[in-house]
C-alpha positions in Angstrom: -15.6 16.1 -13.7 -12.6 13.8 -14.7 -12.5 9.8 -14.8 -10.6 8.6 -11.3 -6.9 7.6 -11.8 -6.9 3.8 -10.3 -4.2 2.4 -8.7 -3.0 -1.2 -7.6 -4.6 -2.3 -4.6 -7.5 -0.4 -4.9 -10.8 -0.5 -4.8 -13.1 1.5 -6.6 -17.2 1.9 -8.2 -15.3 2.3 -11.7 -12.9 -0.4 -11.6 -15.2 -3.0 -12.9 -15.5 -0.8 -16.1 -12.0 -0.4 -16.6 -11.7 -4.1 -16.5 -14.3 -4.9 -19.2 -12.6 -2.2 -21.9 -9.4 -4.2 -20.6 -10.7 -7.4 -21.4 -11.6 -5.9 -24.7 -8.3 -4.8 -25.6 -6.4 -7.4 -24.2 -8.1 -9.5 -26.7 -7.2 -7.5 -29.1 -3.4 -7.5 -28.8 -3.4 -11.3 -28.2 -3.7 -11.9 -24.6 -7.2 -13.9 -24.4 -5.9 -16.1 -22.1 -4.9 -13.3 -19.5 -8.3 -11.6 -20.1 -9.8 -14.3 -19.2 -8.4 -14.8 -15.9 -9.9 -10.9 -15.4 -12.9 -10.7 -12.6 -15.0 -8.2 -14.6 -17.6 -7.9 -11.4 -14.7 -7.2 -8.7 -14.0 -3.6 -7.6 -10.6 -4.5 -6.5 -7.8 -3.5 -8.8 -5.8 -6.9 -8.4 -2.7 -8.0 -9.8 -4.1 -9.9 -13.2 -5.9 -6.8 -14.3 -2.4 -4.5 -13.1 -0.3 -7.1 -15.2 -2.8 -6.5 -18.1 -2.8 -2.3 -17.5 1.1 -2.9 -17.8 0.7 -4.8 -21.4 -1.7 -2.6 -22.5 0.9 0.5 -21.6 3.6 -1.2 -23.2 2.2 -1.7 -26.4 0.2 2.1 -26.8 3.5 2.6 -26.0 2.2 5.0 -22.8 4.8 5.2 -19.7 4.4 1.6 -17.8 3.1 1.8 -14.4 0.1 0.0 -13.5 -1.7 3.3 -12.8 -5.1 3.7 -14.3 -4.7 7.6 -15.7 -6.1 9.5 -18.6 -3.8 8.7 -21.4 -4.3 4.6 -20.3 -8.4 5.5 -20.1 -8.1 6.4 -23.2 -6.3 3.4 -24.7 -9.0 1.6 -22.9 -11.1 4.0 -25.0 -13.1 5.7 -22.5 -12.6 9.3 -22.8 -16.2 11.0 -21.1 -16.0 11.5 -17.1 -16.5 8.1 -15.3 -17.4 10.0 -11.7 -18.4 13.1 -11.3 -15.7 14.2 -8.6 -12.2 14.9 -8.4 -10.0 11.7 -8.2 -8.5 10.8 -4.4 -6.0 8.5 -3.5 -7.9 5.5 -2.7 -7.8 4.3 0.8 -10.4 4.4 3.6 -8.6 7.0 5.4 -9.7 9.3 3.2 -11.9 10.8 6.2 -9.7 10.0 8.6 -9.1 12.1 11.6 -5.0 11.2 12.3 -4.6 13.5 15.0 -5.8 11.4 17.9 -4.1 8.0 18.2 -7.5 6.7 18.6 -8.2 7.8 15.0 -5.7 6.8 13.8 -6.0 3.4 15.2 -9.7 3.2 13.6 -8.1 4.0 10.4 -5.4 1.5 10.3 -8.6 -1.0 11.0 -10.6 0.4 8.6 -7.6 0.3 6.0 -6.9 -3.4 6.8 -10.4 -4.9 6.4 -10.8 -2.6 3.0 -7.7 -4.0 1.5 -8.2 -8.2 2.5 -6.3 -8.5 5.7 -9.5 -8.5 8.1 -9.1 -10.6 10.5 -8.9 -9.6 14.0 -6.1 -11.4 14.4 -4.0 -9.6 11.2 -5.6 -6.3 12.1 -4.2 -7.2 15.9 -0.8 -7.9 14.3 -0.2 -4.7 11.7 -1.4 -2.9 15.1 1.1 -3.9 17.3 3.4 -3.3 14.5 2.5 0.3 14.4 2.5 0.6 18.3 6.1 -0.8 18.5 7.6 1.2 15.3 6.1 4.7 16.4 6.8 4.4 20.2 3.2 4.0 21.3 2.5 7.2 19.5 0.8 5.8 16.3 2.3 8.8 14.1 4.7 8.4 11.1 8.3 8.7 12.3 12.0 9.2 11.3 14.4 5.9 11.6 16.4 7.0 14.6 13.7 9.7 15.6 15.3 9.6 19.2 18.5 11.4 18.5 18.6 15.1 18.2 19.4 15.1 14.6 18.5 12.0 12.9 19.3 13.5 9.2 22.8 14.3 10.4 23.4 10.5 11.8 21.8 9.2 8.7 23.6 10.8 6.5 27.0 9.9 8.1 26.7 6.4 9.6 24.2 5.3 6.7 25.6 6.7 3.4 24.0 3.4 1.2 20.4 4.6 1.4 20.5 8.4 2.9 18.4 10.3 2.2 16.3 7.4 1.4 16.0 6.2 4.9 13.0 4.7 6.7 10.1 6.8 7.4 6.2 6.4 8.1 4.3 3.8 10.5 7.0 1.0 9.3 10.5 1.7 7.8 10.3 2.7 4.5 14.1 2.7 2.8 15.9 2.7 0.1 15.2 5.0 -3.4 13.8 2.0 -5.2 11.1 1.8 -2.7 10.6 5.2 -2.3 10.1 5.3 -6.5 7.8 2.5 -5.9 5.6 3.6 -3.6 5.2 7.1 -5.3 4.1 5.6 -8.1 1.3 3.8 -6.5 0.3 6.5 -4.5 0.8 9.3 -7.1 3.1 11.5 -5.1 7.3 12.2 -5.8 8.4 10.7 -3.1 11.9 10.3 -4.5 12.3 14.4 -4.7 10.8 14.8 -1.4 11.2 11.9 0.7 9.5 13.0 3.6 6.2 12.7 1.9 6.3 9.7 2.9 5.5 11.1 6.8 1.7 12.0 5.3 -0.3 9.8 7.3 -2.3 8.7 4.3 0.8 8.0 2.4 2.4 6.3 5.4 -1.0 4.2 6.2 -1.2 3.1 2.4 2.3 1.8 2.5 2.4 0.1 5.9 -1.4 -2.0 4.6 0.3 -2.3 0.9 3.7 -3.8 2.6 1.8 -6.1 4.9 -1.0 -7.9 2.3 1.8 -8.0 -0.7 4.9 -8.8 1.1 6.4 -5.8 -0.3 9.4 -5.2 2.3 10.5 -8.7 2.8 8.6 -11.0 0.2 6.7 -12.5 3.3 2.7 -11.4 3.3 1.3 -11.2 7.0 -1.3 -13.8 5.2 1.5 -16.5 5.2 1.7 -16.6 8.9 -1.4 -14.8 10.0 -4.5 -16.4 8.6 -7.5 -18.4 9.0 -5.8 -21.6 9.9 -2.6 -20.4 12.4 -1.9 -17.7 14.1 1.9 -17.3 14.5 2.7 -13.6 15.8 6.3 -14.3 16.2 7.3 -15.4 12.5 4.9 -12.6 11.5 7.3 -10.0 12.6 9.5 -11.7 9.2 7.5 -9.0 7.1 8.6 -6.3 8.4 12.3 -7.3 9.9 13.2 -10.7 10.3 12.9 -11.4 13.5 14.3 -8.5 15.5 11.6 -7.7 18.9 9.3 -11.1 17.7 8.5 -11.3 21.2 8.0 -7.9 22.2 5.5 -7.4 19.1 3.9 -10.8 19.6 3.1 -9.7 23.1 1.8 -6.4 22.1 -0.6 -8.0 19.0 -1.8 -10.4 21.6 -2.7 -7.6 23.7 -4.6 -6.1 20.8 -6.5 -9.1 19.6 -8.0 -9.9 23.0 -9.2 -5.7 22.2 -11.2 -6.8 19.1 
């Protein structure tokens, strides 16, 4: 028995309390105003109460990441078990079964509508982004899986980022967002990069990327949402506009599925 470690993004039963001993303390060290903005009630793990988990590090003077573990439960001062099983990397593909594409498709649906991006037409989109990224196979891939020996290529014609090159359902380079992402998914992705080809850990990125605008600072929300539709500009989170069409045609495909 162990409290859960609680990471950005996610939702979870003991969230809520984490957020009123939050409140608490961030009262405490001066921050009323920022506690106030704090949805006690919500079992999201959203960016006000990651900003305040940040704060809170900083000034127990515990190592800042936004990760909810046991030395920050403690600052929070909640020390006795908080669930009474082993913490899990929250997403719902927990249970997933990766090794059909139809699986895997269900869980990229049910990963969507559990982190805000639940409409048809967004699912339809981060879909269609899979499809066209993976080849139609929906399984994490190399960049430039097609050649006999990508690592070789990479390491020669891409020197700036190898061996930090893209990997998973969507491209996931460089070191900084390899650090990033290990961080929020509690793996070491920087010393083993291809961690990164877990389907869970692929999955969480690709859903993370898409609701935050975490590759290219646009959110799938800004052009996929409940007043427009634009498929084509979507494609801007992901890779400016390279194969806008192509993908557009593919999520339209898929949202005439749903």
């Amino acid at each position: 028995m162990s409290v859960p470690i609680l990471r950005p993004g996610q939702t979870d039963a003991a969230v809520p309390r984490m957020k009123k001993a939050l409140v608490r303390e961030l009262q405490a060290l001066g921050h009323a105003e920022m506690a106030q903005q704090i949805n006690v009630e919500s079992k999201t793990y959203g960016p006000t109460a990651v900003e305040g988990v940040r704060k809170l590090q900083a000034a127990k003077r515990i190592k800042v990441t936004g990760n909810v573990g046991k030395d920050t439960w403690g600052a929070l001062g909640v020390h006795e078990p908080v669930v009474d099983k082993e913490p899990k990397r929250d997403t719902a593909s927990a249970k997933a079964d990766f090794s059909t594409k139809d699986g895997t498709i269900a869980a990229i649906k049910n990963e969507c509508a559990s982190k805000g991006l639940g409409l048809k037409a967004q699912i339809a989109y981060v879909l269609a982004t899979v499809d066209h990224e993976t080849a139609h196979t929906f399984k994490p891939v190399k960049e430039a899986y097609w050649l006999p020996d990508p690592d070789a290529y990479l390491k020669k014609h891409h020197p700036d980022y190898y061996p930090y090159y893209g990997r998973g359902y969507v491209q996931l380079t460089w070191k900084n967002n390899y650090s990033k992402y290990g961080e929020l998914v509690g793996q070491d992705l920087v010393a083993n990069p291809d961690l990164a080809l877990d389907p869970q850990v692929a999955l969480f990125v690709l859903v993370h990327g898409f609701k935050n605008g975490a590759f290219t600072g646009h959110k799938l929300a800004d052009h996929v949402n409940a007043s427009k539709t634009d498929f084509l500009n979507a494609r801007r989170c992901i890779n400016g506009v390279d194969k806008q069409h192509e993908i557009a045609d593919i999520a339209t495909k898929y949202l005439a599925q749903l």
